[in-house]
DSSP file (Angstrom, degrees, kcal/mol; ACC not computed):
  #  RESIDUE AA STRUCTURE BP1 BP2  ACC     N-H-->O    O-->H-N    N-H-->O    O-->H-N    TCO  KAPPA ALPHA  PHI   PSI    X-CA   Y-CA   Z-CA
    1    1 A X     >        0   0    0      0, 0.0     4,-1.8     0, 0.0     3,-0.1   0.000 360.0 360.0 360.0 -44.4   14.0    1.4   -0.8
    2    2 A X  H  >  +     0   0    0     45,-0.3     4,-1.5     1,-0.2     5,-0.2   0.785 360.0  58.2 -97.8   7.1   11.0   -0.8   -0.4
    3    3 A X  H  4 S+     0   0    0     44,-0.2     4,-0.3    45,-0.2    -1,-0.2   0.659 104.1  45.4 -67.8 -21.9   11.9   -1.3    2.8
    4    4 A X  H  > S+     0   0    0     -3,-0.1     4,-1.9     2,-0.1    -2,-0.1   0.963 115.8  50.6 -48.1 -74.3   12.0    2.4    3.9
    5    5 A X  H  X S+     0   0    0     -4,-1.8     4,-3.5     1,-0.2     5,-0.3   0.818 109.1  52.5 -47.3 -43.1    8.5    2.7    2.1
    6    6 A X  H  X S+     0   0    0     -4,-1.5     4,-0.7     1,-0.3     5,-0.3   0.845 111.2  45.9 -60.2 -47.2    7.2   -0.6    4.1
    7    7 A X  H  > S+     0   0    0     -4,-0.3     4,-1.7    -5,-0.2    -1,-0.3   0.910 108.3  54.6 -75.5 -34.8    8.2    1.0    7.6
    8    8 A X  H  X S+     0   0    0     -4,-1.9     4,-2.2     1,-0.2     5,-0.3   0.951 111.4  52.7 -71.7 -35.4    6.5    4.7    6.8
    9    9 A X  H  < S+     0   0    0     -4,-3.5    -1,-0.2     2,-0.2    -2,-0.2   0.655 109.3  44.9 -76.3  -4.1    3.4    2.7    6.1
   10   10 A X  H >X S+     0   0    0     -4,-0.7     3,-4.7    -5,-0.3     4,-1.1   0.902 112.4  46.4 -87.4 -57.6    3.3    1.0    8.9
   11   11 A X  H 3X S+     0   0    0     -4,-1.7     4,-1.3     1,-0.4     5,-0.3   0.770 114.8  44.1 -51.6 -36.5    4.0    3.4   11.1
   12   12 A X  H 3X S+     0   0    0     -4,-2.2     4,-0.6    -5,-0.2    -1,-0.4   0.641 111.7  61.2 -82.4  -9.5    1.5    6.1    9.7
   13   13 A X  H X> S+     0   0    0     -3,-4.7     3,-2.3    -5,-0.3     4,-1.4   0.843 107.0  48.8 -79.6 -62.2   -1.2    2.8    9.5
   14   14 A X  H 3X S+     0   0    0     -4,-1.1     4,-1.6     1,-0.3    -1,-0.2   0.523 109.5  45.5 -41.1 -30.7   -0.6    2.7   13.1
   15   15 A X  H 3X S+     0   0    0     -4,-1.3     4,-1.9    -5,-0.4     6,-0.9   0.592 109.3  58.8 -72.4 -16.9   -1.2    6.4   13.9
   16   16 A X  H <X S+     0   0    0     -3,-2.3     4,-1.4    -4,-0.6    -2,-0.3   0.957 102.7  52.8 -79.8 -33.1   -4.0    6.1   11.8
   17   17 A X  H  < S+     0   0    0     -4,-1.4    -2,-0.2     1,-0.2    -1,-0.2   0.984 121.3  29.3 -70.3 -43.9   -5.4    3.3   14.2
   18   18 A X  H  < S+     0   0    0     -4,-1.6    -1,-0.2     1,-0.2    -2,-0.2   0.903 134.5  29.7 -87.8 -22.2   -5.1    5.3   17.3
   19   19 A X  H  < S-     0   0    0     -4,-1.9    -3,-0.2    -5,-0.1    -2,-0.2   0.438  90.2-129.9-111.9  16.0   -5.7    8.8   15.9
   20   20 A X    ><  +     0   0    0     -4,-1.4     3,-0.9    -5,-0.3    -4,-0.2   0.762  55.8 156.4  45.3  18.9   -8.0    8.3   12.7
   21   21 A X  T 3   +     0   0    0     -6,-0.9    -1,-0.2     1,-0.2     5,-0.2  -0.348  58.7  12.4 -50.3 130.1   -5.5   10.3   11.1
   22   22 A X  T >> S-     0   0    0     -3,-0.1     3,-1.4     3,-0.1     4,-1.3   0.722  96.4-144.2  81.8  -9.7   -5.2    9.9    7.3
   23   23 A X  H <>  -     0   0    0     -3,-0.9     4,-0.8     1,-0.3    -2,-0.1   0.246  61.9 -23.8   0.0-112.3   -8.6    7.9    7.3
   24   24 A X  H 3> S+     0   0    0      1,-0.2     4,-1.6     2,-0.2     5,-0.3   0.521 119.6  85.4-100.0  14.4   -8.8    5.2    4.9
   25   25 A X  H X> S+     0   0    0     -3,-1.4     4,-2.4     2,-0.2     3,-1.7   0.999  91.2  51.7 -63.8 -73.5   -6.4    6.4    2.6
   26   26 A X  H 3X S+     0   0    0     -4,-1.3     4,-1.8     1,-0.2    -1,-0.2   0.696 105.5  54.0  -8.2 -63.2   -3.7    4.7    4.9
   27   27 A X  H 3X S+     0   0    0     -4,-0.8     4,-2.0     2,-0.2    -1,-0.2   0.751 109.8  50.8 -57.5 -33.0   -5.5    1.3    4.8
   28   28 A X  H <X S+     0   0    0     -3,-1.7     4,-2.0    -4,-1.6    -2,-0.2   0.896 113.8  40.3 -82.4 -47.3   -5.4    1.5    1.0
   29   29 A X  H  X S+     0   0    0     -4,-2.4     4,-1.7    -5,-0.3     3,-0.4   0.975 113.2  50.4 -80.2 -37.5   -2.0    2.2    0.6
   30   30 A X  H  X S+     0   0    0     -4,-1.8     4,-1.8    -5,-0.3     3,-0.4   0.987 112.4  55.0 -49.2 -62.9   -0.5   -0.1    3.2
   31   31 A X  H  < S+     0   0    0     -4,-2.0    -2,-0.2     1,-0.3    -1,-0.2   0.653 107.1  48.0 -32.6 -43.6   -2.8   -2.6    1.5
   32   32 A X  H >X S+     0   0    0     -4,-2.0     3,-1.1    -3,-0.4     4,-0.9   0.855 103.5  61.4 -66.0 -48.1   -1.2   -1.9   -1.8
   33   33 A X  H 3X S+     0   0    0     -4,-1.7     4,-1.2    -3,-0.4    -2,-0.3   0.529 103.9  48.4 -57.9 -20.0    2.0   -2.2   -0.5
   34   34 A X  H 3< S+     0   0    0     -4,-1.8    -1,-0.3    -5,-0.2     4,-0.3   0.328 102.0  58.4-112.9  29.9    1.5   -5.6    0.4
   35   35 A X  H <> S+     0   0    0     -3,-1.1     4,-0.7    -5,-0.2    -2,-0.2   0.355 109.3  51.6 -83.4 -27.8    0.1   -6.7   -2.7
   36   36 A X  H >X>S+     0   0    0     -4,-0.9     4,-1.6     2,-0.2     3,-1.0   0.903 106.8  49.3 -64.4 -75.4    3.5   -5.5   -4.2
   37   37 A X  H 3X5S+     0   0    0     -4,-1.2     4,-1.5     1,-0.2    -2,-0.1   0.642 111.0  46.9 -55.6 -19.1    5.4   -7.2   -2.0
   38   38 A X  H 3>5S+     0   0    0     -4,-0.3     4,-2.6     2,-0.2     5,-0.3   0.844 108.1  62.7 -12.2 -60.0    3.5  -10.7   -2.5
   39   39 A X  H <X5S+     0   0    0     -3,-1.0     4,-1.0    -4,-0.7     5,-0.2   0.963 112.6  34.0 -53.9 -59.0    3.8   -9.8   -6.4
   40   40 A X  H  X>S+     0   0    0     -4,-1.6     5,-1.2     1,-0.2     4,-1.1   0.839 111.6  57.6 -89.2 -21.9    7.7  -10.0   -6.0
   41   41 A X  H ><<S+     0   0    0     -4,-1.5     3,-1.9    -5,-0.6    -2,-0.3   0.986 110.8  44.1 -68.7 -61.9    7.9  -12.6   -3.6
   42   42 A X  H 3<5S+     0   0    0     -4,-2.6    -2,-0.2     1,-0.3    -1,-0.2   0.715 110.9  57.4 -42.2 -28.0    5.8  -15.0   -6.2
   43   43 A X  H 3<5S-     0   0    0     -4,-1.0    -1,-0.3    -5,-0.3    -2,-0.2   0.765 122.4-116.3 -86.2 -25.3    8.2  -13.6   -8.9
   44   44 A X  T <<5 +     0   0    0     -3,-1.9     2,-0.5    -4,-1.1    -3,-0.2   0.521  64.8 153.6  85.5  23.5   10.9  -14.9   -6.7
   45   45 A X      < -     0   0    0     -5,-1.2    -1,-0.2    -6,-0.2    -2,-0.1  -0.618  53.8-104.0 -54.0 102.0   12.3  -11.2   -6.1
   46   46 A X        -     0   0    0     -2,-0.5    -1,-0.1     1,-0.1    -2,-0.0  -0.021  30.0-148.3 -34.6 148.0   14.4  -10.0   -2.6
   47   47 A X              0   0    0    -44,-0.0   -45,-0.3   -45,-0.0   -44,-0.2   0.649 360.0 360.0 -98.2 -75.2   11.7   -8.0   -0.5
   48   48 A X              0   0    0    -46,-0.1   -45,-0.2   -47,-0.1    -2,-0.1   0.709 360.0 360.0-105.2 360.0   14.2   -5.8    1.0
């Protein structure tokens, strides 16, 4: 599951770098999403 999520954000952060699609909304949620995963990697939780 949060491996699904992890891959849509990349891939839309990346459209967002060549087509300014999505503006900084992207950055912020890609950015969140690796603050989760950090959170469970410290917790000593599997990432994917």
């Amino acid at each position: 599951m949060l491996r699904t999520i992890v891959i849509i954000l990349a891939i839309l952060w990346i459209l967002g770098l060549i087509t300014s699609v999505g503006g900084p909304i992207i950055h912020l949620l890609l950015v969140i999403a690796v603050v989760i995963v950090v959170i469970n990697l410290v917790q000593g939780k599997r990432i994917f």
